[in-house]
DRENPA-3360 file (N, C-alpha, C; in nm, 2 decimals, always signed):
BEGIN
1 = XXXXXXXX = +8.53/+7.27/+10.60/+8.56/+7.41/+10.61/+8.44/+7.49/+10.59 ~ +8.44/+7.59/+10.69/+8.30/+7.66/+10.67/+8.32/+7.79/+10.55 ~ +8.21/+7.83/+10.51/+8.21/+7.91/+10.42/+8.29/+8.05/+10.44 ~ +8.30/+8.06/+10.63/+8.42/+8.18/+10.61/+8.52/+8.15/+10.61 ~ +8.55/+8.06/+10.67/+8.70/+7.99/+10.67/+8.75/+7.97/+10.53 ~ +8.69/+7.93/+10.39/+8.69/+7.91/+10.30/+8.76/+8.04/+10.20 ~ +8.64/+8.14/+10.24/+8.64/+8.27/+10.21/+8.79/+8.33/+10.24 ~ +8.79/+8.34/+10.35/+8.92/+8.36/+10.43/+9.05/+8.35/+10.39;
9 = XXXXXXXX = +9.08/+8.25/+10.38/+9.17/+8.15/+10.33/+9.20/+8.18/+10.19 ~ +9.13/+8.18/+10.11/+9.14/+8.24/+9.93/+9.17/+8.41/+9.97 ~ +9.12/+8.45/+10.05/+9.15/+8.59/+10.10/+9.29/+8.62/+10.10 ~ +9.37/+8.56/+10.18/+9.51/+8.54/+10.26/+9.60/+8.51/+10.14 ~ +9.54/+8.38/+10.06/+9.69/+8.31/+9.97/+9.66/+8.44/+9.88 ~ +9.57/+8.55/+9.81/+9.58/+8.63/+9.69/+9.67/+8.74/+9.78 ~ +9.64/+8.81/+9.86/+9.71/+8.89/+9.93/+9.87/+8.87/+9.96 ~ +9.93/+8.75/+9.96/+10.05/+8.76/+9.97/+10.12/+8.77/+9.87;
17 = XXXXXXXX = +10.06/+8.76/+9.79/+10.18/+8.81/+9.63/+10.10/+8.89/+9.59 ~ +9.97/+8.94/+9.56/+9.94/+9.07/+9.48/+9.85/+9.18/+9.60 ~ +9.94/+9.26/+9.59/+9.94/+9.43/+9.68/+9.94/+9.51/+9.56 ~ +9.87/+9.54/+9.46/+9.88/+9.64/+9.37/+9.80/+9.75/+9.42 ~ +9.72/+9.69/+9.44/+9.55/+9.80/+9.44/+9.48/+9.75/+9.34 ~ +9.35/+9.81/+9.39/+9.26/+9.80/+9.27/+9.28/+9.88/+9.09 ~ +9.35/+9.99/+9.13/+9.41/+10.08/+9.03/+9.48/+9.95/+8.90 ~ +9.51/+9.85/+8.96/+9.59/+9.75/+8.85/+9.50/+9.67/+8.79;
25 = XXXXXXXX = +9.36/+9.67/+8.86/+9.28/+9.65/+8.74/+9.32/+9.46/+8.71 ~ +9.38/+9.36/+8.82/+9.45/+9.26/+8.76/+9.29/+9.14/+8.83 ~ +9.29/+9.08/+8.76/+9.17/+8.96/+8.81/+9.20/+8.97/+8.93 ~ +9.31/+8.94/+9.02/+9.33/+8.91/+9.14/+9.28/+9.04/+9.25 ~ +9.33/+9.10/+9.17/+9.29/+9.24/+9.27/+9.13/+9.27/+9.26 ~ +9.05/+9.21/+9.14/+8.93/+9.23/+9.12/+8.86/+9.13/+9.25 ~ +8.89/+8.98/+9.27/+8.88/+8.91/+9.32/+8.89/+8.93/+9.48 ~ +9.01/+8.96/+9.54/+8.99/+9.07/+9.58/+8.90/+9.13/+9.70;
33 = XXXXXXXX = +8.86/+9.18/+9.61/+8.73/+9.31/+9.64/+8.60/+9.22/+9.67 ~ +8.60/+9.11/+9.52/+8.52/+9.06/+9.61/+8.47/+8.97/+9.68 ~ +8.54/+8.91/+9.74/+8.63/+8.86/+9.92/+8.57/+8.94/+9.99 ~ +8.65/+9.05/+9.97/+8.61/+9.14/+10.10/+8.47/+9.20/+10.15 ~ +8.36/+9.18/+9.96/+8.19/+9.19/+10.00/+8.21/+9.08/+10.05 ~ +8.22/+8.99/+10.03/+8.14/+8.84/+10.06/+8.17/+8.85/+10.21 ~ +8.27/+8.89/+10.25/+8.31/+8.81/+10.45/+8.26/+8.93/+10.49 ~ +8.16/+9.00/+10.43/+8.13/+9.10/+10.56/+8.01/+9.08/+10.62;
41 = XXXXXXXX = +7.92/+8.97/+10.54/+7.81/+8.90/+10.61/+7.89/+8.78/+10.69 ~ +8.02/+8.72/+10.70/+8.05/+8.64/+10.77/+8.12/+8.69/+10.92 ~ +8.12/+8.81/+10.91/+8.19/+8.82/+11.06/+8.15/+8.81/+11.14 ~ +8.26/+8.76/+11.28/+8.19/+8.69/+11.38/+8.15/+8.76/+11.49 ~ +8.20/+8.94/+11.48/+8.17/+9.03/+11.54/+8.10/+9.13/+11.49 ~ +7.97/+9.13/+11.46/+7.86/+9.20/+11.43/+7.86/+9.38/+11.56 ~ +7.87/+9.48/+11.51/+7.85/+9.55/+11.61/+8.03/+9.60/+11.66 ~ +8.09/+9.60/+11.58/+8.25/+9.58/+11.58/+8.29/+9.67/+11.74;
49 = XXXXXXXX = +8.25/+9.80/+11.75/+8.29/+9.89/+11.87/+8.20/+9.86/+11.97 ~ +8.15/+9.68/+12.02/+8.11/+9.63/+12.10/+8.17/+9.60/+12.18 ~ +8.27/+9.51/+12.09/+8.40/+9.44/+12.14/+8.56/+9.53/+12.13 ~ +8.59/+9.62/+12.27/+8.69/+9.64/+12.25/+8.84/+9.56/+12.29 ~ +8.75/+9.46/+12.32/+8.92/+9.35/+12.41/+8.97/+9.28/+12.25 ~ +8.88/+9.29/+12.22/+8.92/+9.21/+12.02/+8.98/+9.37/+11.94 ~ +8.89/+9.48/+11.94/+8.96/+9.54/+11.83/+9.11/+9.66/+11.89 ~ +9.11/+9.64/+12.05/+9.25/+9.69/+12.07/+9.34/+9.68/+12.04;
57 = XXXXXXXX = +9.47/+9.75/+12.08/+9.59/+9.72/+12.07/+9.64/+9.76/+11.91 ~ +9.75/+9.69/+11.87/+9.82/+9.71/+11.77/+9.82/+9.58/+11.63 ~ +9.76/+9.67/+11.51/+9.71/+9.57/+11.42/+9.80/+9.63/+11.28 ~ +9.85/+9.53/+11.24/+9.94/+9.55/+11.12/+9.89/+9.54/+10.99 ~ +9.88/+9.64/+10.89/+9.81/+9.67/+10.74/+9.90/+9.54/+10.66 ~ +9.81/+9.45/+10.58/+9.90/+9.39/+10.50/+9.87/+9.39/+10.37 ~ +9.72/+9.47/+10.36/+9.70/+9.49/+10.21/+9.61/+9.62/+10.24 ~ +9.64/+9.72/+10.14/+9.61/+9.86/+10.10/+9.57/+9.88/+9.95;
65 = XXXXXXXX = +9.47/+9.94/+9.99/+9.41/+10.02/+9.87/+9.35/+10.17/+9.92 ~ +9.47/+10.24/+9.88/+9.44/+10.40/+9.95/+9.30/+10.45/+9.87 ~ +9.21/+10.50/+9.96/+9.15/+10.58/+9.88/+9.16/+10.72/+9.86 ~ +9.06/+10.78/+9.87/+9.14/+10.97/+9.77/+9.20/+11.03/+9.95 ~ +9.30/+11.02/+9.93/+9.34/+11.06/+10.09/+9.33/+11.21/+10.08 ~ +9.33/+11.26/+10.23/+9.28/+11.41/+10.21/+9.39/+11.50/+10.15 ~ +9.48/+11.49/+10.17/+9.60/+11.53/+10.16/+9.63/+11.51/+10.00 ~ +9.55/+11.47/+9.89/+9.56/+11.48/+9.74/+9.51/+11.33/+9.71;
73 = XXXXXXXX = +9.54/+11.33/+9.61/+9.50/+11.21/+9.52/+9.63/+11.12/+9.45 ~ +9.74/+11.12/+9.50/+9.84/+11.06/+9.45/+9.84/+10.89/+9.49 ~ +9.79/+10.85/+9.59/+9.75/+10.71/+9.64/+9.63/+10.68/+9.61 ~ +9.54/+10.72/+9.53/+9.45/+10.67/+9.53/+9.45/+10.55/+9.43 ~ +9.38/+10.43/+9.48/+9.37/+10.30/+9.46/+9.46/+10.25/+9.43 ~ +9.56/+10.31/+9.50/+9.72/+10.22/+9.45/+9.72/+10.15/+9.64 ~ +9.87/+10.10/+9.58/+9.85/+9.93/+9.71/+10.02/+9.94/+9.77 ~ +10.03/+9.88/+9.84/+10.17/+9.88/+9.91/+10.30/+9.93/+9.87;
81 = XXXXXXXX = +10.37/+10.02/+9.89/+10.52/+10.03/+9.80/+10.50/+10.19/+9.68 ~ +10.30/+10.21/+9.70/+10.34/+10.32/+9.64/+10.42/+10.53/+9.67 ~ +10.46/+10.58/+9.59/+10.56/+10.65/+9.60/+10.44/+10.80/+9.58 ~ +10.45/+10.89/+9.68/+10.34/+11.03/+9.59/+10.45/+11.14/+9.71 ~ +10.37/+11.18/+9.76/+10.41/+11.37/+9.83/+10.39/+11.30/+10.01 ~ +10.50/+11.33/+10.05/+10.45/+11.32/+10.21/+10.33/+11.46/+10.25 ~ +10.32/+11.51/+10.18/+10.19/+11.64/+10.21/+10.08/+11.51/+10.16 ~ +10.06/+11.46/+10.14/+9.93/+11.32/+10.10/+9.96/+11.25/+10.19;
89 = XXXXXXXX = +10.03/+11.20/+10.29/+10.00/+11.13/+10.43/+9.96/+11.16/+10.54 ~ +9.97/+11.29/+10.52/+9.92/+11.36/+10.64/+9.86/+11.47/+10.64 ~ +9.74/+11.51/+10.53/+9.66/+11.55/+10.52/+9.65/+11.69/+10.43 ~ +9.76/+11.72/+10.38/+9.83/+11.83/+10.35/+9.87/+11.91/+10.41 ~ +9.93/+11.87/+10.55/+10.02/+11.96/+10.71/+10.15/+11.95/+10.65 ~ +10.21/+11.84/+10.63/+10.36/+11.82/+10.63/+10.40/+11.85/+10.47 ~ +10.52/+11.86/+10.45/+10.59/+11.94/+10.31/+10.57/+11.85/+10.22 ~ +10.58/+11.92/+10.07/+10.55/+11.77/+9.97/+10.67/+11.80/+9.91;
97 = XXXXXXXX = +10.73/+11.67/+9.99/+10.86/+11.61/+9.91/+10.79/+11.45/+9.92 ~ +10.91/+11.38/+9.80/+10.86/+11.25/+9.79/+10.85/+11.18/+9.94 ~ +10.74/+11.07/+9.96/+10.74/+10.99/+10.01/+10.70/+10.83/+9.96 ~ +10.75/+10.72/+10.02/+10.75/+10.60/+9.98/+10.69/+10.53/+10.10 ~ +10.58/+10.49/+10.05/+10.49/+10.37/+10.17/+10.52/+10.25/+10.20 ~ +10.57/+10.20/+10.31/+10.65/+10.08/+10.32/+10.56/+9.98/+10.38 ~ +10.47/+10.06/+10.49/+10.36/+9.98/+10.56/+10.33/+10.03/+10.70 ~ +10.21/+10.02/+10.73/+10.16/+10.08/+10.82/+10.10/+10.01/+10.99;
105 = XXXXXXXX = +10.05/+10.04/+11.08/+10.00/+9.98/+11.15/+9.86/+10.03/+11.24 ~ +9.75/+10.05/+11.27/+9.63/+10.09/+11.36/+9.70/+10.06/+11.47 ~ +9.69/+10.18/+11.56/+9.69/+10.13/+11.69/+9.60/+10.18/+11.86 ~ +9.52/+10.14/+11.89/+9.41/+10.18/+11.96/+9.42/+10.12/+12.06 ~ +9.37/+10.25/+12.18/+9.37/+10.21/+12.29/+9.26/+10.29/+12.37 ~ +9.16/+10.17/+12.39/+8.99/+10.17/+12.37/+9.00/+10.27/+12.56 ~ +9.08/+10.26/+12.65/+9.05/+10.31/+12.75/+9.09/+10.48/+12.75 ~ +9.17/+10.52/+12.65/+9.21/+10.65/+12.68/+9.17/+10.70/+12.52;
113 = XXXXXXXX = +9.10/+10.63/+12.45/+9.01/+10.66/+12.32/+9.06/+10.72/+12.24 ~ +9.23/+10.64/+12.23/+9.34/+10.68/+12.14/+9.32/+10.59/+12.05 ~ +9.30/+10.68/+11.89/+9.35/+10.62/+11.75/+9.42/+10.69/+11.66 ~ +9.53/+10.58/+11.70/+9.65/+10.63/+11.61/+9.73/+10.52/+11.49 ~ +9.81/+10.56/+11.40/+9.82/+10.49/+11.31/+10.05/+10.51/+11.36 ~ +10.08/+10.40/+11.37/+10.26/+10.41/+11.34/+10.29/+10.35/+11.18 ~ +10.33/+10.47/+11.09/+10.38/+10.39/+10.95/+10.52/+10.37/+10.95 ~ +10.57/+10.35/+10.83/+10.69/+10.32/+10.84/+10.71/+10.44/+10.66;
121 = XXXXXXXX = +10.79/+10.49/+10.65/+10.82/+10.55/+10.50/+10.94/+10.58/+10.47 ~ +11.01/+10.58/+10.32/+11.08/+10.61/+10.29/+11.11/+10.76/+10.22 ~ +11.16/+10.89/+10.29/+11.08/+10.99/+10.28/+11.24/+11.12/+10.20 ~ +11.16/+11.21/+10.13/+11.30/+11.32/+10.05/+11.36/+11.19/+9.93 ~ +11.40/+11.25/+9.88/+11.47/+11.23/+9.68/+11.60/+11.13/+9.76 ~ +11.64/+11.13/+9.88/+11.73/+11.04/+9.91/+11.67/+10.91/+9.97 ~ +11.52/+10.93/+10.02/+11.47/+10.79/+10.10/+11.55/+10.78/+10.18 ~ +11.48/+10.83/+10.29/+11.53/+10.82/+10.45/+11.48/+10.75/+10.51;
129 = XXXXXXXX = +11.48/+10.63/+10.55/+11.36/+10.55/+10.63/+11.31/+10.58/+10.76 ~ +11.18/+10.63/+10.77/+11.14/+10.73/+10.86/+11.00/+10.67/+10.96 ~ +11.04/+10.72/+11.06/+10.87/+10.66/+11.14/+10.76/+10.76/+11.10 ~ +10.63/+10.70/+11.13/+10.54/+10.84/+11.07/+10.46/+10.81/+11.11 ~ +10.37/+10.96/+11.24/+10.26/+10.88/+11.32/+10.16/+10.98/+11.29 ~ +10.03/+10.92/+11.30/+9.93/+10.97/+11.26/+9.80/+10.97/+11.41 ~ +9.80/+11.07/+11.51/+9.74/+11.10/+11.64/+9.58/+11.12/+11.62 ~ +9.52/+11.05/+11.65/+9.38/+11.05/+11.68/+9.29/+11.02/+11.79;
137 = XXXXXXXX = +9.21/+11.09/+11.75/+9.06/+11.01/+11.87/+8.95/+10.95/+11.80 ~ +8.91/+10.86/+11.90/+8.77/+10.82/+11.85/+8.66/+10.82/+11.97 ~ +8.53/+10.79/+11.91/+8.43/+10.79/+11.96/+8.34/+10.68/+11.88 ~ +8.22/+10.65/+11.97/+8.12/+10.54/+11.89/+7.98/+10.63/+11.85 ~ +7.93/+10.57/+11.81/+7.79/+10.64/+11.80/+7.63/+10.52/+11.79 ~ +7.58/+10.50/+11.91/+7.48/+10.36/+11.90/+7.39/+10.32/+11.79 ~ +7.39/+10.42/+11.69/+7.32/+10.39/+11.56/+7.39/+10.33/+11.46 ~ +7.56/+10.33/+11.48/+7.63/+10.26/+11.40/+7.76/+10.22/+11.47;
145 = XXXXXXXX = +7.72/+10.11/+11.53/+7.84/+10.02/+11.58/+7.97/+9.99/+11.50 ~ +7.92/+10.01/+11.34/+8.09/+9.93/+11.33/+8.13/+10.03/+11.25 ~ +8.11/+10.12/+11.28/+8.19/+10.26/+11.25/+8.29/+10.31/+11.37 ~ +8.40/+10.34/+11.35/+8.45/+10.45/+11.44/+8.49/+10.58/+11.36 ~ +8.45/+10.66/+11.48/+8.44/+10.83/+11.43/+8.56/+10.88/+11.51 ~ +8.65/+10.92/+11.40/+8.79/+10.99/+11.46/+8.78/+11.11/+11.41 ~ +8.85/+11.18/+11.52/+8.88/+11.27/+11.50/+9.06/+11.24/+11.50 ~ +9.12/+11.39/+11.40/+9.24/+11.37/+11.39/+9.33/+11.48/+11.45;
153 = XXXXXXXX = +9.44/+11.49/+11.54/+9.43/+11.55/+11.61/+9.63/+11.61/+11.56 ~ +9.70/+11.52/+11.46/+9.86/+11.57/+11.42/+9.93/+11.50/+11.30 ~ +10.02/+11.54/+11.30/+10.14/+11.37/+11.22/+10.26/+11.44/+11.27 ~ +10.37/+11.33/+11.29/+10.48/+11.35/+11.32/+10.55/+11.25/+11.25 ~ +10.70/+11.28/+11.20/+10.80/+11.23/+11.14/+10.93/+11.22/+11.19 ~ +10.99/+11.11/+11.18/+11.14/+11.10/+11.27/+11.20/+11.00/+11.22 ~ +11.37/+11.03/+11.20/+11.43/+10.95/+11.16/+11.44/+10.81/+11.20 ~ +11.40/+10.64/+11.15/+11.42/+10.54/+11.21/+11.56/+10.51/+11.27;
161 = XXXXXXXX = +11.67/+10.56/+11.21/+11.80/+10.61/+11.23/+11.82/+10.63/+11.39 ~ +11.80/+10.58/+11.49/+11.83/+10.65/+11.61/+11.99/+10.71/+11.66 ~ +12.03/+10.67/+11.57/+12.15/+10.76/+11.56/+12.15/+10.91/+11.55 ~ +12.05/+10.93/+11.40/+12.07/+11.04/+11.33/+12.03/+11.15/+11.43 ~ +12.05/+11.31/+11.41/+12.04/+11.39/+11.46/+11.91/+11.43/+11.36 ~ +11.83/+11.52/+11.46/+11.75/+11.60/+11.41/+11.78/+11.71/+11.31 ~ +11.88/+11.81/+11.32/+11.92/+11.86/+11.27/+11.99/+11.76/+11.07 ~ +12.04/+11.64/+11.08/+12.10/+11.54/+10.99/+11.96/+11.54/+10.93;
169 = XXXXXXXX = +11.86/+11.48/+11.00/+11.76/+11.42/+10.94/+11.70/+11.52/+10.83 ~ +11.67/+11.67/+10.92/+11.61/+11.76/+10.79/+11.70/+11.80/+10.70 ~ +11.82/+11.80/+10.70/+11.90/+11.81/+10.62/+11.88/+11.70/+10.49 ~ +11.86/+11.54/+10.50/+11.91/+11.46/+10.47/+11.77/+11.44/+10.40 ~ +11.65/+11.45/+10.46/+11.49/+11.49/+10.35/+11.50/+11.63/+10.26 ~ +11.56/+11.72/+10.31/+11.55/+11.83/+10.24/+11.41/+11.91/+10.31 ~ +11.46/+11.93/+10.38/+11.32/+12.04/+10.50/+11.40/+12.15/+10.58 ~ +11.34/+12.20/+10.59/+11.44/+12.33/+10.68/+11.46/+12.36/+10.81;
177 = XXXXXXXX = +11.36/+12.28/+10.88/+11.39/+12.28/+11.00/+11.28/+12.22/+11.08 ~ +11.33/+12.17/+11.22/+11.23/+12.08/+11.28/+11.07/+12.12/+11.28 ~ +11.09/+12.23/+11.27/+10.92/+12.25/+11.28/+10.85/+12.22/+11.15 ~ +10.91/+12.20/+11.04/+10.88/+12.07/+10.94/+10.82/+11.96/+10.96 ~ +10.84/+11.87/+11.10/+10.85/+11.69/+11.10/+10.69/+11.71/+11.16 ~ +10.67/+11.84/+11.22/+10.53/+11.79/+11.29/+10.41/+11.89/+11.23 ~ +10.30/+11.86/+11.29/+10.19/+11.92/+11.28/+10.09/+11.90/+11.32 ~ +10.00/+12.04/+11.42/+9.85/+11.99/+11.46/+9.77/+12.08/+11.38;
185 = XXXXXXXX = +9.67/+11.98/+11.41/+9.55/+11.95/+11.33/+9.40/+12.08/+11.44 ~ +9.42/+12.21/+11.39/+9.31/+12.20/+11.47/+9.21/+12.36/+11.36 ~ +9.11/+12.30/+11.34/+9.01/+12.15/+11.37/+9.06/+12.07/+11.32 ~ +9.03/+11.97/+11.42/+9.05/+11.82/+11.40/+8.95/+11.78/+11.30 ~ +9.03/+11.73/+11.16/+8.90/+11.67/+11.07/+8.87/+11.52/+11.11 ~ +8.71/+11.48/+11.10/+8.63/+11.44/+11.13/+8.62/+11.36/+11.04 ~ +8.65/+11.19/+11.01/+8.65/+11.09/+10.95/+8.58/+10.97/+10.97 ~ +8.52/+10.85/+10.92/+8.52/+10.73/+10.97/+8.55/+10.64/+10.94;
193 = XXXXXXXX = +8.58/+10.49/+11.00/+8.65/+10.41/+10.97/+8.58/+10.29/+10.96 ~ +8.50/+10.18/+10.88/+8.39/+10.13/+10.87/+8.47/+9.98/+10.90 ~ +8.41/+9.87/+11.02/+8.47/+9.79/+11.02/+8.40/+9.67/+10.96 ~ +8.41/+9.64/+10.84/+8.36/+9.54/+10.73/+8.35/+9.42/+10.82 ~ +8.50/+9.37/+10.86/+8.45/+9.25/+10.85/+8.58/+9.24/+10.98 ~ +8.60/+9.13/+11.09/+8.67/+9.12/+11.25/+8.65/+8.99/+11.27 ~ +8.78/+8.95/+11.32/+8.75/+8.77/+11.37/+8.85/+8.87/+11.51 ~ +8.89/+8.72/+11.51/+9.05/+8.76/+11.66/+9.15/+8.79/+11.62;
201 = XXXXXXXX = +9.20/+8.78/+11.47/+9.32/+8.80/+11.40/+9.31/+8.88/+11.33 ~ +9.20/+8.91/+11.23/+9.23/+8.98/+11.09/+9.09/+9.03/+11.12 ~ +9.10/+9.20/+11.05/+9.00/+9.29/+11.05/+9.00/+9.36/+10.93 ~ +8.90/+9.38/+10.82/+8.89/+9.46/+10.73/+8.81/+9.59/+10.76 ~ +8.87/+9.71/+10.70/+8.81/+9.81/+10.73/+8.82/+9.88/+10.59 ~ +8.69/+10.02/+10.60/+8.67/+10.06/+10.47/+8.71/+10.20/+10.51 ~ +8.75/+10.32/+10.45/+8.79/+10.39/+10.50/+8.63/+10.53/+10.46 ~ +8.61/+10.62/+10.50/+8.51/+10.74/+10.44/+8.53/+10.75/+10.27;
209 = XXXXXXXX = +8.69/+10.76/+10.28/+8.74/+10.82/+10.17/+8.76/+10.70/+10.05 ~ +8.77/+10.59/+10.05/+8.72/+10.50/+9.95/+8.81/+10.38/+9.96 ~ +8.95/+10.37/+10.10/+9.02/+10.31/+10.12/+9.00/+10.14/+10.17 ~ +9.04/+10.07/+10.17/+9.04/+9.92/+10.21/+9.15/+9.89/+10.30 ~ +9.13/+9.85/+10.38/+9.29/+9.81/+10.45/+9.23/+9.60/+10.49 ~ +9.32/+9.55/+10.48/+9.32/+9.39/+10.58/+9.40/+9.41/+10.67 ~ +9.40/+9.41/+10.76/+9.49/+9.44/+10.90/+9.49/+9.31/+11.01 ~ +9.63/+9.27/+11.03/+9.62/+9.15/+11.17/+9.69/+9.17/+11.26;
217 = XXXXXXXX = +9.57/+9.11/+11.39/+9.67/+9.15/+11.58/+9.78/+9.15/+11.56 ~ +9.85/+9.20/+11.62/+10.02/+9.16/+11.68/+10.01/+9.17/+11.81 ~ +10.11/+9.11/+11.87/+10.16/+9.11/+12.01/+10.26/+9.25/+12.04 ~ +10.29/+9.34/+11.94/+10.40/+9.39/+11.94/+10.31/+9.52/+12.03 ~ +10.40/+9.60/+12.07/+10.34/+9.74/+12.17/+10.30/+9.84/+12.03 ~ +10.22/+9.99/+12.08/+10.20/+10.03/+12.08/+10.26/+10.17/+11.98 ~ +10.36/+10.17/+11.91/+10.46/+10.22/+11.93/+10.40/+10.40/+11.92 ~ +10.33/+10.42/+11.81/+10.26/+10.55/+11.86/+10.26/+10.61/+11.97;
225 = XXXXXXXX = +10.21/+10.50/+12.06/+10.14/+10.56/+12.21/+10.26/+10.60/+12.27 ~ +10.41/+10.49/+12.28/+10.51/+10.49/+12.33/+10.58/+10.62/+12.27 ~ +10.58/+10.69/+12.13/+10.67/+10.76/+12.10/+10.64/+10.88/+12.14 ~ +10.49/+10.93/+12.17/+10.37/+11.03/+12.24/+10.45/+11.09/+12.35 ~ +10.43/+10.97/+12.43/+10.53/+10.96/+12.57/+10.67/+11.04/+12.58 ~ +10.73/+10.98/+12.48/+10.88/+11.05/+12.48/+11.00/+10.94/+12.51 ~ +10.93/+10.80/+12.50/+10.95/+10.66/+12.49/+11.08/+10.64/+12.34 ~ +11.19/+10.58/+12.37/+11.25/+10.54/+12.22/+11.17/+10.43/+12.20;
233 = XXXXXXXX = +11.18/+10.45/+12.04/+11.08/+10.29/+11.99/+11.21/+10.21/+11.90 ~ +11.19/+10.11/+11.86/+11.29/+10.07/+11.75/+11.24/+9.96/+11.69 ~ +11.12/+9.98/+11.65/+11.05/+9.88/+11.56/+11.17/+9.81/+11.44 ~ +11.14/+9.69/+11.36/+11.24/+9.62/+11.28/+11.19/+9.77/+11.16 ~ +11.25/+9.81/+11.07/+11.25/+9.83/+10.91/+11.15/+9.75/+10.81 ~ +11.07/+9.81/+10.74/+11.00/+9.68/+10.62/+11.10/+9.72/+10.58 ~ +11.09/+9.59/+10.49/+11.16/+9.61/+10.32/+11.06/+9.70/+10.22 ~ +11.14/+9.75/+10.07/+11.00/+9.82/+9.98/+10.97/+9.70/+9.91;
241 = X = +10.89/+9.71/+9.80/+10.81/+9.59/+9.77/+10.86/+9.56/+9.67;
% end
């Protein structure tokens, strides 16, 4: 077994039972971290926004360590399942009632230089289980290939419920009315996203703001891009943690 494969692998078995964050302070989460120095001299894509046929499409978050998100400090260094203000997901646009982090997904599409994020949350004092998109752009810059530079351009919120009415839904978070669920962003703030470490399946990125994500391909669509459109999506539900 080669030393990334090695690496790797001890990466994967810690990640499946401990999502705390670094905030827990637990050997494993220390451990960890440092995994995730060690494989960034092993990746096999040096130059990450070289290769966009590897880092397109739709890649699923399976371990988080929020850093100070713009939107407040309630996630910071905490890990899957944690609970702060939906005004902290989305930058400080949308209202601060509770929200609950179920899990997230990148989704990029390198020809129309869309980066966007589809989460999943449990959202208002009742936990509504809610879709939650986060609309962006990106750009490269040839002095730093494994950076991508977004710009951020909204967030939008909708009941997973495709039943439920719009009108139910804000009722059912406690918001007043649909012009609650959304928000643009203009100026678009200006972020980057550092890609540590990329094989064909699994990608670590670092965030400006002090975040970690492990993220892997899926075959699944787009659903951001589809919801954009005006597309029904009906991704499965996570469970909370």
């Amino acid at each position: 077994m080669s030393q990334r494969d090695a690496l790797k692998a001890e990466l994967l078995s810690l990640i499946e039972t401990h999502k705390e964050g670094f905030a827990s302070g637990t050997p494993e989460s220390q451990r960890i971290n440092g995994l995730i120095d060690k494989l960034v001299a092993e990746t096999p894509y040096p130059g990450a926004m070289n290769y966009p046929d590897v880092y397109k499409g739709r890649w699923v978050g399976d371990y988080y360590n929020f850093g100070r998100l713009v939107g407040g400090d309630g996630a910071t260094d905490q890990g899957n399942g944690v609970t702060t203000s939906l005004k902290v997901f989305s930058m400080g646009r949308l209202p601060d009632i509770p929200a609950t982090h179920l899990g997230n997904g990148l989704e990029i599409d390198p020809a129309a230089g869309q980066y966007n994020f589809y989460g999943q949350l449990k959202v208002g004092e009742a936990q509504i289980d809610s879709h939650h998109f986060t609309y962006g752009r990106f750009s490269k810059k040839e002095e730093d290939l494994d950076r991508f530079f977004v710009e951020f351009d909204g967030f939008e919120i909708a009941p997973a419920d495709p039943d439920m009415s719009t009108e139910e839904y804000c009722q059912a978070i406690g918001v007043d009315g649909p012009e609650d669920l959304k928000a643009s962003l203009s100026p678009s703030p200006k972020l980057w996203s550092h890609v540590a470490y990329m094989d064909d399946d699994m990608r670590i990125q670092l965030g400006q703001l002090g975040g970690h994500y492990i993220m892997f391909r899926t075959d699944e669509p787009m659903y951001s891009v589809e919801y954009a459109k005006g597309n029904q999506i009906n991704p499965p539900m996570l469970a909370a943690e």
